[in-house]
C-alpha positions, 0 to 999 in steps of 0.5 A, spaced: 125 360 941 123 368 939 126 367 933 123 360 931 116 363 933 118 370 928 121 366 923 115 362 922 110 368 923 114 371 917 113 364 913 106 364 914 105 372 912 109 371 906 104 365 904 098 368 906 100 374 901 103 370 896 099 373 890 095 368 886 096 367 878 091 371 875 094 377 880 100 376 877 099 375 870 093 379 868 090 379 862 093 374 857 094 375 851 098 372 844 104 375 841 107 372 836 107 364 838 107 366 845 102 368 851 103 373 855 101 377 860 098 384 862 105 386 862 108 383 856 112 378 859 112 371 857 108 367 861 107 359 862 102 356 864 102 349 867 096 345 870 092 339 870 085 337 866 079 334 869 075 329 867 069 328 862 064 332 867 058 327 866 063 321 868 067 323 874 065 330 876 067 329 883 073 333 882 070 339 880 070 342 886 074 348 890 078 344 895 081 340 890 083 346 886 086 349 892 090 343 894 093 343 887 095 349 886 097 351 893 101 343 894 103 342 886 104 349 883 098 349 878 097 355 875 091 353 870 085 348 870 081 345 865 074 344 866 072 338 860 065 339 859 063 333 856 058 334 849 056 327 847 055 321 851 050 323 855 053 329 857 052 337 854 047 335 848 042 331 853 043 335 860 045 342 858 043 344 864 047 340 868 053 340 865 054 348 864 053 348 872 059 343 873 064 348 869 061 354 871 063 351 879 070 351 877 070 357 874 067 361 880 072 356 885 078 358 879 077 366 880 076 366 887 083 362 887 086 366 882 087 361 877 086 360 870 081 356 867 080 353 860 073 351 858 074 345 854 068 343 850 070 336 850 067 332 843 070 328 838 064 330 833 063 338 831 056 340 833 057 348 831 050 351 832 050 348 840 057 350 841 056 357 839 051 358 842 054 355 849 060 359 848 056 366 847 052 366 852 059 363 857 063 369 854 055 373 856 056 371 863 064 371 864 067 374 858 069 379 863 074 375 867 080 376 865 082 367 867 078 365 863 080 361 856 076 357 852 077 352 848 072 350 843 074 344 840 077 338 844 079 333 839 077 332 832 077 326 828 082 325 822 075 325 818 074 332 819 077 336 814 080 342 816 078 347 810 070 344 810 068 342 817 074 345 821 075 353 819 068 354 818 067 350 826 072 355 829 070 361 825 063 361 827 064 360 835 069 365 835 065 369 833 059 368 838 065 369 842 068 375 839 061 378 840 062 379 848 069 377 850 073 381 844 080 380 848 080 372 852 084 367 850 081 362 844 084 355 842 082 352 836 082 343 835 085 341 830 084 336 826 086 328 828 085 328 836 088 336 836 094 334 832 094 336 826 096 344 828 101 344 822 094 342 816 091 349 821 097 353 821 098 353 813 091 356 813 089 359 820 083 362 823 083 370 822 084 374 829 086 376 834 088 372 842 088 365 837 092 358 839 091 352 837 090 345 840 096 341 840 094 334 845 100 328 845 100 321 850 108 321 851 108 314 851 104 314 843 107 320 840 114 322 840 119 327 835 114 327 829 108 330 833 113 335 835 117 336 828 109 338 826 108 343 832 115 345 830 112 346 823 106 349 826 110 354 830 115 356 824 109 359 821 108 363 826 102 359 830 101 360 836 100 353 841 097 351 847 098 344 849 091 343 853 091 336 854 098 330 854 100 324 858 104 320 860 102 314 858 099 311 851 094 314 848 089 310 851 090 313 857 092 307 860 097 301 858 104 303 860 108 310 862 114 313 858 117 318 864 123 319 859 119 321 853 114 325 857 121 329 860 122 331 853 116 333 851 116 337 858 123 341 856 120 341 848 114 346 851 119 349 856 124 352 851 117 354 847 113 358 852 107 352 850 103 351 856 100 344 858 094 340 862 095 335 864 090 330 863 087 328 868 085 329 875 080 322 876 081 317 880 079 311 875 082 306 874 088 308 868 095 309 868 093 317 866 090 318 872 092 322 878 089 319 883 087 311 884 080 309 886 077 312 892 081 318 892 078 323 897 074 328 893 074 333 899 082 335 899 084 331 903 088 326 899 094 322 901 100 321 898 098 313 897 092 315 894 097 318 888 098 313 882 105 314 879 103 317 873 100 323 878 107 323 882 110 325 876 107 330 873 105 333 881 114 333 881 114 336 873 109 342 876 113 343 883 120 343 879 117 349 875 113 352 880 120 352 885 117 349 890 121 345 894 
């Protein structure tokens, strides 16, 4: 029984002083096509995304962050800070402190965290001065990442619309946060990451945008993000399902699986999307789910055990 108690003692130290992702890690940076960390070595970053903030906000709290990272092995959060639809356009306040809740709760947890701004239309002027004044305040973090367009439209051309877009947010962030991580949308839902390649964005600690639904997207997405990945671009791929682009419709493990051991064999990170108990296939809890922490295992859809045994797999949880 002395020994049971002292090895089960040890165990309990061992997880107390476990350290977290971001005191593994560190600064992240771009090399090549690929993050890495503070000491120079590859890193992957596996995680989940929130819903639009203004729709389901009730996730974006410490002790869902907690359970997550402890439970499925996340390593990065993505906070989705809506923009249109009754969200940052009409409630600015509001919204920024929904993020600035998951960035405080990501740095005490010591996990990465991405801030989307989450609009299918640009809005150049209102995201450069949001992501100045957020690279103002937290520029100095070494967890945060930002991603300054979610998904853009096919009509949104690369070359007059998106390139201009990207290179005036990034300057605003540039002007307090020369050294975070900055992922740029591209065209098509952040799929074109071939077009945004051919004609990059000039800096430094730059990615692009690279968003899949396994069940809608399979090997020419992949052959247009190896393209993209040839040309010297590096990826991040900040949101994916596995279901129909939709959100909803039906579920394709095997293609999710592929697209998994592509962005493995890589070093791509991905989120996946989302960390909602709405009434879809994507998402990883059903109606009703607690939002404290305490979830049960009934309460996760097929879709969610999926991705949590994707993320354990690969955090060598057993």
């Amino acid at each position: 029984m002395k020994t049971l108690v002292l090895i089960v003692a040890a165990l309990i130290a061992t997880v107390a002083h476990a350290k977290t992702p971001v005191e593994r890690h560190g600064q992240l940076r771009i090399e090549g096509t690929r993050v890495v960390d503070a000491q120079g070595a590859p890193v992957t970053l596996r995680g989940m995304s929130l819903f639009w903030s203004q729709w389901i906000p009730r996730y974006y709290n410490e002790a869902t962050l907690r359970r997550l990272r402890d439970e499925w092995g996340i390593t990065v959060i993505r906070a989705a800070m809506a923009v249109e639809h009754g969200g940052y356009l009409t409630n600015p306040e509001a919204e920024a402190a929904k993020v600035e809740a998951v960035i405080e709760a990501a740095t005490k947890l010591g996990l990465y965290v991405i801030v989307d701004w989450h609009a299918h239309q640009p809005h150049p002027a209102e995201a450069a001065d949001y992501f100045g004044k957020l690279a103002a305040k937290y520029g100095d973090r070494p967890n945060l990442i930002y991603e300054s367009y979610n998904e853009p439209l096919p009509e949104h051309g690369w070359a007059k619309v998106l390139k201009p877009y990207h290179e005036r947010v990034l300057a605003a962030i540039r002007a307090h946060d020369p050294d975070n991580i900055v992922v740029l949308g591209t065209r098509s839902w952040s799929q074109d990451v071939d077009e945004a390649a051919a004609d990059p964005v000039a800096g430094t600690n730059i990615a692009y945008t690279l968003h899949f639904y396994a069940a809608s997207h399979k090997q020419p997405y992949r052959d247009k993000a190896q393209a993209a990945l040839d040309r010297g671009a590096a990826l991040f791929v900040t949101e994916y399902g596995t279901t129909q682009a939709s959100g909803d419709e039906s579920i394709d493990a095997a293609e999710a699986q592929i697209w998994w051991d592509w962005m493995e064999a890589r070093g791509i990170g991905y989120a996946n999307w989302s960390i909602a108990d709405k009434d879809e296939m994507s998402a990883i809890f059903k109606p009703g789910t607690a939002t404290d922490g305490t979830w049960r295992e009934e309460d996760i859809t097929a879709s969610g055990k999926l991705v949590r045994a994707q993320l354990r797999k690969m955090a060598g949880i057993e």
